[in-house]
C-alpha positions as CSV (number, residue, x, y, z in Angstrom):
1,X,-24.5,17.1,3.7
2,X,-24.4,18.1,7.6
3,X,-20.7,16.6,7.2
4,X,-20.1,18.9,4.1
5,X,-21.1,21.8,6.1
6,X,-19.0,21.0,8.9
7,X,-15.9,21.8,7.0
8,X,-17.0,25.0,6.5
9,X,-17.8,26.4,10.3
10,X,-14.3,28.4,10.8
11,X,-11.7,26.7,13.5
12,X,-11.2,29.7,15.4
13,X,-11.4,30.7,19.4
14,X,-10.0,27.3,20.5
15,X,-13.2,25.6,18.5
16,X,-10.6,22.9,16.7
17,X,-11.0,20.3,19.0
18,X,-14.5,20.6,19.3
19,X,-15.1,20.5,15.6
20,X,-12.7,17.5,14.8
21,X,-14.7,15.5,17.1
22,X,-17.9,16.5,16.1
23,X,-16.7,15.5,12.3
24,X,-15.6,12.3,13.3
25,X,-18.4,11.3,15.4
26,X,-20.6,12.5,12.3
27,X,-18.3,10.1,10.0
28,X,-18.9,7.3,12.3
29,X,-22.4,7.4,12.8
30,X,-22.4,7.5,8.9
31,X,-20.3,4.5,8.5
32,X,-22.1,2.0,6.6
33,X,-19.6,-1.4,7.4
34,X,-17.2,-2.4,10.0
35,X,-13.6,-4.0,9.4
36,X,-15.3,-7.1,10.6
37,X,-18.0,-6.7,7.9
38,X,-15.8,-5.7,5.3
39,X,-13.3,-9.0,6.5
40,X,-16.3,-11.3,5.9
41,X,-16.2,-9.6,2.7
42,X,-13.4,-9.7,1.9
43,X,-12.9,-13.6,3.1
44,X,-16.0,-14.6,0.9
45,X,-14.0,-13.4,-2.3
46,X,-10.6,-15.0,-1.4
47,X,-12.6,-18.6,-0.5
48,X,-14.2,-17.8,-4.2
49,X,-10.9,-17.0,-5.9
50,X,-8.8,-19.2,-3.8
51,X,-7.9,-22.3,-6.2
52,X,-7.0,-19.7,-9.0
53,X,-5.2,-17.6,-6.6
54,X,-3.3,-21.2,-5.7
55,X,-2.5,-21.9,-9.3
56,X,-1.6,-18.1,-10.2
57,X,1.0,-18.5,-7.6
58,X,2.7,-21.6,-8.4
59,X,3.5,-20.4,-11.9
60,X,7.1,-20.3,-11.9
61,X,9.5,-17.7,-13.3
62,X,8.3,-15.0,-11.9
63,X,7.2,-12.6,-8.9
64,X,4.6,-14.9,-7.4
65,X,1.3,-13.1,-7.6
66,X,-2.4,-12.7,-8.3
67,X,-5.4,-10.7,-8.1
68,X,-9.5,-10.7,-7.1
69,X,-11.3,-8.8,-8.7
70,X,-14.4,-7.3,-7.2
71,X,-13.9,-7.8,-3.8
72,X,-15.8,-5.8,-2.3
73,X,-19.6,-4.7,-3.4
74,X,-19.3,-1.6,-6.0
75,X,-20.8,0.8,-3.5
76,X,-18.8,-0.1,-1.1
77,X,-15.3,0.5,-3.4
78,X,-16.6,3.9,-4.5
79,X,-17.5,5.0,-0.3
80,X,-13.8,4.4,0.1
81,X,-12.7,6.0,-3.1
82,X,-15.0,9.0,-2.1
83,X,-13.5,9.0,1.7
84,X,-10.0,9.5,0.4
85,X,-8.4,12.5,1.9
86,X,-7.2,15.5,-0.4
87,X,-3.0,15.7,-1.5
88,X,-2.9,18.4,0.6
89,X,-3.5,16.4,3.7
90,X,-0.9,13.6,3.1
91,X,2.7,13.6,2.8
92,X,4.5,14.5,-0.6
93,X,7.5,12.1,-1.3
94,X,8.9,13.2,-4.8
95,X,12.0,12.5,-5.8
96,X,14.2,10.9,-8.5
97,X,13.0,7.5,-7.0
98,X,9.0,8.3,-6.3
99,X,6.2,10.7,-6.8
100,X,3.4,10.1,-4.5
101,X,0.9,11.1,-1.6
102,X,0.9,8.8,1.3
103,X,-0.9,8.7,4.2
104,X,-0.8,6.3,7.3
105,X,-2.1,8.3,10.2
106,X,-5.1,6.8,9.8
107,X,-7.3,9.1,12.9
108,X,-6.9,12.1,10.6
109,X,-9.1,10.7,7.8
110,X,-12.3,9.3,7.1
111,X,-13.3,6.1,9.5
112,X,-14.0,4.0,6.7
113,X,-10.3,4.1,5.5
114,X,-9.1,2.5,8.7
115,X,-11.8,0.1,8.9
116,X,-10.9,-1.0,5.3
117,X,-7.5,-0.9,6.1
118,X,-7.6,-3.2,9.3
119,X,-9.8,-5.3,7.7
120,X,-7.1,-7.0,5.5
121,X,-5.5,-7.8,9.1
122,X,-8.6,-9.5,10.3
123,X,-6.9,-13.4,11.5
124,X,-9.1,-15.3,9.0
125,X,-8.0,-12.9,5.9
126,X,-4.9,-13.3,7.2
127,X,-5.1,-16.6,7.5
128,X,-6.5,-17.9,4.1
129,X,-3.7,-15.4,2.6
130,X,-1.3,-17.9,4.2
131,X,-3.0,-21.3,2.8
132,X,-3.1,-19.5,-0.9
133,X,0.4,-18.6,-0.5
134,X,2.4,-21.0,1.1
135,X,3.8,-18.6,3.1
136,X,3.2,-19.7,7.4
137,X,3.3,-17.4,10.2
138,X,2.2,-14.4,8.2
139,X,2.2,-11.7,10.7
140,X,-0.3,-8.4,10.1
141,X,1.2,-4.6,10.8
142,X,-0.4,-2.7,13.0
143,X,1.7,0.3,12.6
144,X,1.2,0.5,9.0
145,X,5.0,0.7,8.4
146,X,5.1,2.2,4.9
147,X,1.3,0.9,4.9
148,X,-1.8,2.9,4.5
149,X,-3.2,4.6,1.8
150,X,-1.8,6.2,-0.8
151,X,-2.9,8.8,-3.8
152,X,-1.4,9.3,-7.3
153,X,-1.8,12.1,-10.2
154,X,-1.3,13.7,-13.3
155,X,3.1,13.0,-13.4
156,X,3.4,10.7,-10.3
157,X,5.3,7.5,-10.7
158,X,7.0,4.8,-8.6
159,X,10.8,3.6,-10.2
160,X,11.8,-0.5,-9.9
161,X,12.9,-0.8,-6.4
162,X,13.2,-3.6,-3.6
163,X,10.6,-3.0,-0.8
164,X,12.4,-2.6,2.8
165,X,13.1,-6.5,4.0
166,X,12.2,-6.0,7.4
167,X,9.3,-4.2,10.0
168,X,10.2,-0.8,11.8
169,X,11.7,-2.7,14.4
170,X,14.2,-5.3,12.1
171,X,12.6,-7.9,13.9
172,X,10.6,-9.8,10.8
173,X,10.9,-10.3,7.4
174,X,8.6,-8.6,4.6
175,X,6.8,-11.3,2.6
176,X,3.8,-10.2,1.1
177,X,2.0,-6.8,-0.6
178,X,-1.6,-6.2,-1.2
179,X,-2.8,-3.3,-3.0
180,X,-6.4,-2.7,-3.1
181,X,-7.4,-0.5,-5.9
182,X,-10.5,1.6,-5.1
183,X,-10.3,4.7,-8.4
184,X,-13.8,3.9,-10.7
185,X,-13.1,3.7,-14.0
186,X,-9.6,3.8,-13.7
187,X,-8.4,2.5,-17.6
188,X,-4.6,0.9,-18.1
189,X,-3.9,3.7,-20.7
190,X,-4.2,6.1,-17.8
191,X,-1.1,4.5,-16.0
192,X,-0.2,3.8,-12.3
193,X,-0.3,0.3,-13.3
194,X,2.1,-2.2,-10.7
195,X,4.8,-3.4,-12.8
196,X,6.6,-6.7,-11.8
197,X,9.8,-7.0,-13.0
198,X,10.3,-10.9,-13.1
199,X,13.8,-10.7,-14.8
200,X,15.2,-7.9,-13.6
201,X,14.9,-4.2,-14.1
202,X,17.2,-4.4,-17.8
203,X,14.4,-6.7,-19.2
204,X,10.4,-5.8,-20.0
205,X,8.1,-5.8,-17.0
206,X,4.7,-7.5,-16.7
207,X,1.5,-5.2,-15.9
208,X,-1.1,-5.7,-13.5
209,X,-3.8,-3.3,-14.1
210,X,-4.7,-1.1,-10.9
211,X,-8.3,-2.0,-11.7
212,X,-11.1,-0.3,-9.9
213,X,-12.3,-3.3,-6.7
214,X,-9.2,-5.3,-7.3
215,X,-7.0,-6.7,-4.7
216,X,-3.5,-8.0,-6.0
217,X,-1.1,-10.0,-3.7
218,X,2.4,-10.0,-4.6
219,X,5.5,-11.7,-2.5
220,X,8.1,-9.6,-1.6
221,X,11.8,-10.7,-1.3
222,X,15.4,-9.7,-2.3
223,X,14.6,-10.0,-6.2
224,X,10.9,-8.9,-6.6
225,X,11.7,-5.6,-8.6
226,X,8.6,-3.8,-9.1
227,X,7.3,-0.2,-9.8
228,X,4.4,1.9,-11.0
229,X,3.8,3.7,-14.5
230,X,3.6,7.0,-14.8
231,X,0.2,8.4,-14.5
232,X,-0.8,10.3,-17.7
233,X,-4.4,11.3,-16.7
234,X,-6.3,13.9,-14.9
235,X,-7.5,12.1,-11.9
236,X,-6.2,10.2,-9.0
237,X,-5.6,6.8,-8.8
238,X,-6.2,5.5,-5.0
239,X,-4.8,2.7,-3.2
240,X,-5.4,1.1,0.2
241,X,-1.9,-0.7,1.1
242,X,-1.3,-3.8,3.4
243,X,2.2,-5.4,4.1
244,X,2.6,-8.8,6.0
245,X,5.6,-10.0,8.0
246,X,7.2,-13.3,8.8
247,X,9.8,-13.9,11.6
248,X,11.7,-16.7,8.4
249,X,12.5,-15.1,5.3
250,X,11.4,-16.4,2.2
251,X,14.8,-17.7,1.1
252,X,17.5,-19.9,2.5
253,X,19.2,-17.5,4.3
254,X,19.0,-14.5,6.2
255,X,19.6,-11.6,4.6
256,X,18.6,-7.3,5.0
257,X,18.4,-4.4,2.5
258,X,17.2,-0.8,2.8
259,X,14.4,0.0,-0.1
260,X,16.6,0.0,-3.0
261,X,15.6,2.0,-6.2
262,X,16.8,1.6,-10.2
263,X,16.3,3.6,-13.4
264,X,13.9,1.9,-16.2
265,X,15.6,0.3,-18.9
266,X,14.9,4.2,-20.7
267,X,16.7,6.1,-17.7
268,X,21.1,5.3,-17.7
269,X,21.5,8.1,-15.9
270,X,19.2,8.0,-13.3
271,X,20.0,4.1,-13.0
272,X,23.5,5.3,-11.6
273,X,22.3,8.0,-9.8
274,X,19.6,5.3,-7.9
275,X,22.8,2.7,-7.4
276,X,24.9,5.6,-5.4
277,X,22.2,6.5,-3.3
278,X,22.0,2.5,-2.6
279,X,25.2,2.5,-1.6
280,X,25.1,5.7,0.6
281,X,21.9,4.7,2.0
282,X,22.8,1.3,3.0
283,X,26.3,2.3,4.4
284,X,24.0,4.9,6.6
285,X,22.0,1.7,7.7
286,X,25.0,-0.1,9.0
287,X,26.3,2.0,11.2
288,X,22.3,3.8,12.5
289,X,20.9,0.5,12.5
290,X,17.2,2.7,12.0
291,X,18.3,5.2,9.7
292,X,18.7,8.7,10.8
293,X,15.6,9.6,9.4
294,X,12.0,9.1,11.2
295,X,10.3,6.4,10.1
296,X,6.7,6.5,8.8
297,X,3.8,4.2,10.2
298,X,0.6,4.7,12.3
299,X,1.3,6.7,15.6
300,X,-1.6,5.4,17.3
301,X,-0.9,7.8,20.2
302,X,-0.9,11.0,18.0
303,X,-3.9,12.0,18.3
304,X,-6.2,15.3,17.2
C-alpha cells in the first residue's frame, strides 16, 4: 500500500530523485526472492524436466525446442506478472514487421523483474541449459541485447522473422531463446502464442502456447522462422526474455544476418514489402557494420 501511495506524492521542487529512491528501496525491502533463490528454482525444474527436455530436443525436423511448465511457485509467477511496468513506460515498436512493448532498462522497473531476469543467467541454469541442449560454451547476456521483458495487447503481433545472428558487439553467435511466460490464465484462443515455423514461412507453423509459469527454449539459427499470433483479447500477455550466445555457430560455417522479417502465408503483399526492407537493411549493415540506428540493451550506467 505505502508503495501504492508513493506514486501518488507529486514530483515537483527537485523531489524526483528523492522519490525514485525511496520507491525502489520500498520495492526492495518488499522483495520476496533473490535471482539466486529464483535460480535454485528455476534449476530444480530443469533437473525435473531435464530427460524430456533431452528427448523433446532430439526430435528431428524441426526447430529444436521444449518447454517446463510450472517453473516457478504460482505466487511467485503472478508477483512478477503483477510487477510488470505499464505500456506507457516501455518502448513502442509497431510496424509492418512487429507490434509490441519492450523494455530492457531494467533499473526503471520493479526489482523483481531484474532478479527474475538474471536469474536465467545464473552459471548452473546456464549450465544445465547446455547439457539439455547440446549446445557448449553457452554464453549469458548481460546487456539484454533485444532481452528483457516484453508486453503484448489487444492487436499486437510479431511476423516470421530470423532473430539477429550475433550479440551487440558481432562478436558471438545467437543460439538459444527462452521465453518465460508469467500472464495467469492466459488461454491459446487469446493469441500471442510463439509460432515455430519448421518448414518455412509458406508452410503451417507449430504453436507453443504462451502458458502462464512456462519457460520454452528454442534454438536460434539461420532457418528457425518463428513469430507470435495476433493477440485477440483484452489483456496483456507478459514475457520475461533471455538470449544466450556462443563464440561457434550452430552450423558448419560462419555466417551473419540482420533480424529478417516475412509476411504469413495470408499476407503477399506485405511478404514483398518484408523482403525489400531485408535487402535495404542488410545492404545498410555492410557498409555500418552496427547499423545506423542505436541499439537496444541494458545501459547499466543510465541510471535515475
Amino acid at each position: 500500500m505505502l508503495i501504492k501511495e508513493l506514486h501518488q506524492i507529486p514530483q515537483e521542487n527537485g523531489a524526483e530523485f528523492l522519490w525514485s529512491y525511496l520507491l525502489k528501496l520500498l520495492q526492495l525491502v518488499n522483495l520476496n526472492k533473490s535471482r539466486q533463490e529464483f535460480a535454485d528454482q528455476i534449476c530444480s525444474r530443469l533437473v525435473a524436466c531435464q530427460e524430456d527436455l533431452k528427448r523433446a530436443f532430439r526430435l528431428g525436423d524441426r526447430i529444436p525446442s521444449g518447454y517446463v511448465d510450472n517453473l516457478l511457485p504460482e505466487t511467485d509467477a503472478q508477483e512478477i506478472y503483477t510487477a510488470f511496468p505499464e505500456p506507457s513506460e516501455m518502448l513502442l515498436l509497431k510496424d509492418l514487421r512487429e507490434y509490441k512493448y519492450v523494455g530492457m532498462q531494467m533499473n526503471r522497473y520493479h526489482p523483481i523483474l531484474e532478479e527474475i531476469i538474471y536469474a536465467f543467467q545464473d552459471p548452473r541454469v546456464v549450465q544445465l541449459i547446455s547439457e539439455i541442449t547440446g549446445i557448449p560454451n553457452l554464453l549469458p547476456d548481460e546487456y539484454l541485447y533485444a532481452g528483457g521483458v516484453s508486453l503484448m495487447h489487444k492487436g499486437c503481433y510479431l511476423n516470421p522473422h530470423l532473430d539477429n545472428s550475433h550479440d551487440k558487439d558481432r562478436q558471438n553467435y545467437r543460439v538459444m531463446n527462452l521465453l518465460y511466460y508469467v500472464t495467469p490464465d492466459w488461454k491459446e484462443e487469446y493469441g500471442g502464442n510463439l509460432e515455430l515455423w519448421d518448414r518455412g514461412v509458406k508452410q503451417p507453423c507449430r504453436v507453443i502456447h504462451s502458458k502462464f509459469n512456462r519457460l520454452v527454449l528454442m534454438v536460434t539459427h539461420r532457418t528457425s522462422w518463428h513469430s507470435v499470433s495476433k493477440v485477440v483479447h483484452d489483456g496483456r500477455r507478459c514475457c520475461v526474455s533471455n538470449y544466450y550466445f556462443s563464440p561457434q555457430p550452430l552450423e558448419s560455417t560462419d555466417y551473419f544476418h540482420i533480424t529478417s522479417f516475412r509476411g504469413r502465408p495470408e499476407q503477399p503483399l506485405r511478404d514483398i514489402a518484408l523482403q525489400g526492407d531485408i535487402v535495404l537493411r542488410s545492404g545498410i549493415r555492410k557498409v555500418f557494420k552496427h547499423g545506423i540506428r542505436k541499439p537496444h540493451f541494458y545501459r547499466k550506467e543510465d541510471r535515475h
